[in-house]
N, C-alpha and C positions, 0 to 999 in steps of 0.2 A: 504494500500500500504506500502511496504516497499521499503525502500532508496536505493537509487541507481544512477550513472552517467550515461547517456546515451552517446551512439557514436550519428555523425551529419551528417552521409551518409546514401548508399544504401546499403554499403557494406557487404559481406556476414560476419560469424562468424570470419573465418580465416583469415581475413584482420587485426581482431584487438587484436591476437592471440590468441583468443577463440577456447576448441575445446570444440566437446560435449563429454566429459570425464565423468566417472562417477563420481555421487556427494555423497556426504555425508549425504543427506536429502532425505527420504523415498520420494518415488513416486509411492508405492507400493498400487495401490486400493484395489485391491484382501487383502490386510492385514486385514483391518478394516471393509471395503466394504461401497460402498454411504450411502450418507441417505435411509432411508425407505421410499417407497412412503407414502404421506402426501395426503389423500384425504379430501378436501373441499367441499360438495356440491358433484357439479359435474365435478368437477377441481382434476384433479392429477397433482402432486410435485414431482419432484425427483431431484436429485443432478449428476451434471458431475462432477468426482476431479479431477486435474491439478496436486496437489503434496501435501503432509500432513506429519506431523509429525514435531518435537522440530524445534524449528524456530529461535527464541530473546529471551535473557534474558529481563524480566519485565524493571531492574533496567536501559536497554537501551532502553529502547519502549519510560518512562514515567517520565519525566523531572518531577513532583512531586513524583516521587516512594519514598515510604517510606518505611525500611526493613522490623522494626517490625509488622508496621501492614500488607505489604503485606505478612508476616508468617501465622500472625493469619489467612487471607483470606483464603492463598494456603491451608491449613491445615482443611480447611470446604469445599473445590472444589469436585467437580466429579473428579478423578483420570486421566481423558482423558484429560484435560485440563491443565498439566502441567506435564514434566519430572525431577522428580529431580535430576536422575545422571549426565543431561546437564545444569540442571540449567534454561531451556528455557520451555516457553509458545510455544503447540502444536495449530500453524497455519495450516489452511486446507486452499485453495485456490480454488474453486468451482460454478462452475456454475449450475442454477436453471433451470430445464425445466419445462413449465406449459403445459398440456395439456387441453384444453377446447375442448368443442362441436363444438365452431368455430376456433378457433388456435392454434398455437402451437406455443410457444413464449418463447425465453431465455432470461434470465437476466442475466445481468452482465458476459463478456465470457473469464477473466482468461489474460493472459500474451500472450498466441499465440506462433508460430512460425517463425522461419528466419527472430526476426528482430534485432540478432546481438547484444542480451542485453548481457551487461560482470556481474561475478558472483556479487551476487547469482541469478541473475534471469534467469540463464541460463540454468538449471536444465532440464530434457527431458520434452519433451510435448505429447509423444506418449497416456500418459496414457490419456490425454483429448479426443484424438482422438478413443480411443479404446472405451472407455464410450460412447461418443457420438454414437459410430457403433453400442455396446451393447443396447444403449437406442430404437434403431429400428430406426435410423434418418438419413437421408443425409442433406446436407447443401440445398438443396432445398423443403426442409420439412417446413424450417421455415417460417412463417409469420409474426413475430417482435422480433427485438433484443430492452431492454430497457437496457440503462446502469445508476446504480445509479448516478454515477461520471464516469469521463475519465479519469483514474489515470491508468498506467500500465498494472496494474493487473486485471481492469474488462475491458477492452477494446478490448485488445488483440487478440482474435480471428475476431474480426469486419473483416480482411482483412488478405489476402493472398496473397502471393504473386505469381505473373501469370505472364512468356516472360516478367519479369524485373519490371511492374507494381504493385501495392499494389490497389488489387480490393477487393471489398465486398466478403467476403466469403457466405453468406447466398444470393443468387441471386435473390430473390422473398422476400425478408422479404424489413419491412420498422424500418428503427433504429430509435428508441428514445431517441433524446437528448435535457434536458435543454437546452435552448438555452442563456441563461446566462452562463451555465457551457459553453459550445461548447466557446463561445464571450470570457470568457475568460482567457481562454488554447491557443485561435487561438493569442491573444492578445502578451500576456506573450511568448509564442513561436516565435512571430516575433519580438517582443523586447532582443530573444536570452538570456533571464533567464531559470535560473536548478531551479526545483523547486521540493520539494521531489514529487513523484509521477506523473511527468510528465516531462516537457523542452525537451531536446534533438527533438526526433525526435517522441515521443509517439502520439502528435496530428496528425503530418504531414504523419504518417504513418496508424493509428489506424480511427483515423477522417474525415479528408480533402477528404482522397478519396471517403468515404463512400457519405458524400455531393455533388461532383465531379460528383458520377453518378447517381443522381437524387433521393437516395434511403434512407435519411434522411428526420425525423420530429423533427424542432426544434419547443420545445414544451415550454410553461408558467408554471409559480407555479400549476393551476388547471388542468393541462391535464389529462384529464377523455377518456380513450381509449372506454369502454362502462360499464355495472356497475360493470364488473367482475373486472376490471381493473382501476385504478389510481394513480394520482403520493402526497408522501407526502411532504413537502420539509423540511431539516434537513440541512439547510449550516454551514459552519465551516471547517470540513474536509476538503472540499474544497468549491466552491463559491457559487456553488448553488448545493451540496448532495441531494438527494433524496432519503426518499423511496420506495416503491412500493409495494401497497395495492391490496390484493385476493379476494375478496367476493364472496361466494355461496351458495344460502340456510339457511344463517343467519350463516353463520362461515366467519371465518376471518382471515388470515397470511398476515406476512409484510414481506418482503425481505429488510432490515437493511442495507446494502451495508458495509462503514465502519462505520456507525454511532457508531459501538462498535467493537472490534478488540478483546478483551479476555472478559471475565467473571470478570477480575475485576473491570471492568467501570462499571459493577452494583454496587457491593461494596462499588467504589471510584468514582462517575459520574465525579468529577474534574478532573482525568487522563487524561487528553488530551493525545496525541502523540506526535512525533518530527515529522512526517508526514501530522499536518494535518495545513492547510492553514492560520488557525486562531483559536489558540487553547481556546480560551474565548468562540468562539461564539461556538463552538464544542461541550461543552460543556452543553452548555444553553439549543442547541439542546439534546443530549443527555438525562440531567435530564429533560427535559419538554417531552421528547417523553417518558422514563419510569415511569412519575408521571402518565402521560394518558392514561398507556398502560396496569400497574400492576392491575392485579387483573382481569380483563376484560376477562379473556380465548381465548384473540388472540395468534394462533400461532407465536412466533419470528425464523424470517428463517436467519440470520448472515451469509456473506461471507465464514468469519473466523475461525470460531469456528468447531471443529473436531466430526466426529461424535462421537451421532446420530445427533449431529446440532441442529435439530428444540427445542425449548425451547420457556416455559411461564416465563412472569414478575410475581413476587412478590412484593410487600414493604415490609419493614422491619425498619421503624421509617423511618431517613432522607436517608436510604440505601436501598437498593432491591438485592433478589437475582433472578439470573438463574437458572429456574428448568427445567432437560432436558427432553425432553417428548421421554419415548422409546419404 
């Protein structure tokens, strides 16, 4: 997630003199084009993108950024991963469709529509909507939304807004929420804290309703949907992070949420964010998920990260890298 103030109404764009102008941040799918489908078994991957291209400068993401060596890093990157004439790390914002024999189920679904966020998250959304069309889907296709975390930006699409109400956009899906995480956003939201990656009106809009109309699962550290499917828990980012494990046929991909945000939290695992809820334990998460992960030839499937996206862990002594699978 990236920072942001939220408004504390219903109110449309043009209340808080927001228009939808155009921005300065590609939204351009067609440029680079989604991920590749990713087959597992008997599981297909594919990616919806929200909006991609130069985003933040490192040196503002990463309260221990350090110049020199993040030169040395930049200077060994895949080239998709950083711009140098803006100086910023290239954010992709994207959600995961999984196709199974039995469902069809999104992860994590982006920032959404009309709820009035002021810049920078206010960028067009049509491109999520086009992708989703492209992908052969309507919102009644779905059968489970998980979200790693309720922060903004994977939330997002959960609801829409319908005759002034903020209902489930997926009508037939059941959402996957920690229910620590859910506990507490609802918590911090009624206590009227900004908090990066939520406060304002993220839960009451993204959340609440989805619960409201019977079509949440608040879930435990173990929620195991069936073998294809389960949750791993990574808190830090936020309270209770998750990520969400694929198994088919003895293969394996995680969908990472923001457990990692660029390529150079392999390099530097101690980068936390200014983003994330508790940047110690974020951390801890982080190097203990790539000590376990490197080497192993599970697919890593990251939010964030621009295509082609999917990539394997390395070690590399007390460091690892990101190898992009293309």
């Amino acid at each position: 997630m990236f920072g942001v103030c939220f408004p504390t109404d219903n109110s449309p764009l043009s209340t808080f003199g927001l228009t939808k102008r155009d921005k300065p941040h590609s939204t351009n799918t067609s440029r680079k084009g989604s991920m590749k489908n990713l087959t597992i078994g008997d599981v297909t991957i594919t990616s919806i993108i929200e909006r991609d291209g130069p985003w933040r400068r490192p040196e503002d993401m990463f309260p221990a950024y350090d110049a020199e060596i993040a030169r040395r890093h930049l200077a060994e990157f895949d080239p998709e991963v950083f711009d140098p004439a803006s100086g910023k790390m290239v954010i992709t914002y994207q959600t995961y469709v999984v196709r199974t024999s039995k469902h069809t189920i999104l992860i994590d679904t982006c920032t959404g529509e009309d709820k009035g966020y002021p810049p920078p998250m206010d960028f067009p959304k049509r491109p999520w909507l086009d992708g989703f069309k492209a992908a052969g889907l309507r919102f009644e296709d779905i059968d489970y939304v998980f979200c790693t975390h309720l922060h903004i930006d994977h939330c997002g699409w959960n609801t829409v807004l319908r005759n002034g109400r903020w209902t489930p956009t997926f009508p037939k899906a059941k959402y996957i929420f920690h229910k620590g995480e859910y506990s507490a956003w609802e918590e911090s939201t009624k206590r009227g804290e900004t908090r990066a990656g939520g406060g304002g009106n993220v839960w009451r809009y993204n959340c609440e309703p989805v619960v409201e109309a019977g079509q949440a699962l608040l879930v435990a550290d173990d929620y195991q949907l069936d073998d294809t499917f389960w949750l791993m828990p990574t808190p830090g980012h936020s309270p209770c992070h998750c990520c969400v494990n694929i198994r088919s046929h003895g293969q394996q991909a995680i969908v990472i949420g923001d457990l990692m945000h660029h390529a150079l939290q392999c390099r530097e695992p101690d980068w936390s964010t200014i983003f994330d809820w508790d940047p110690a334990q974020a951390a801890r998460s982080r190097r203990k998920f790539l000590t376990e992960t490197a080497g192993t030839g599970k697919f890593i499937l990251p939010i964030h990260f621009p295509h082609p996206t999917r990539g394997l862990i390395e070690a590399d002594g007390e460091r690892f890298r990101y190898k992009f699978v293309r």
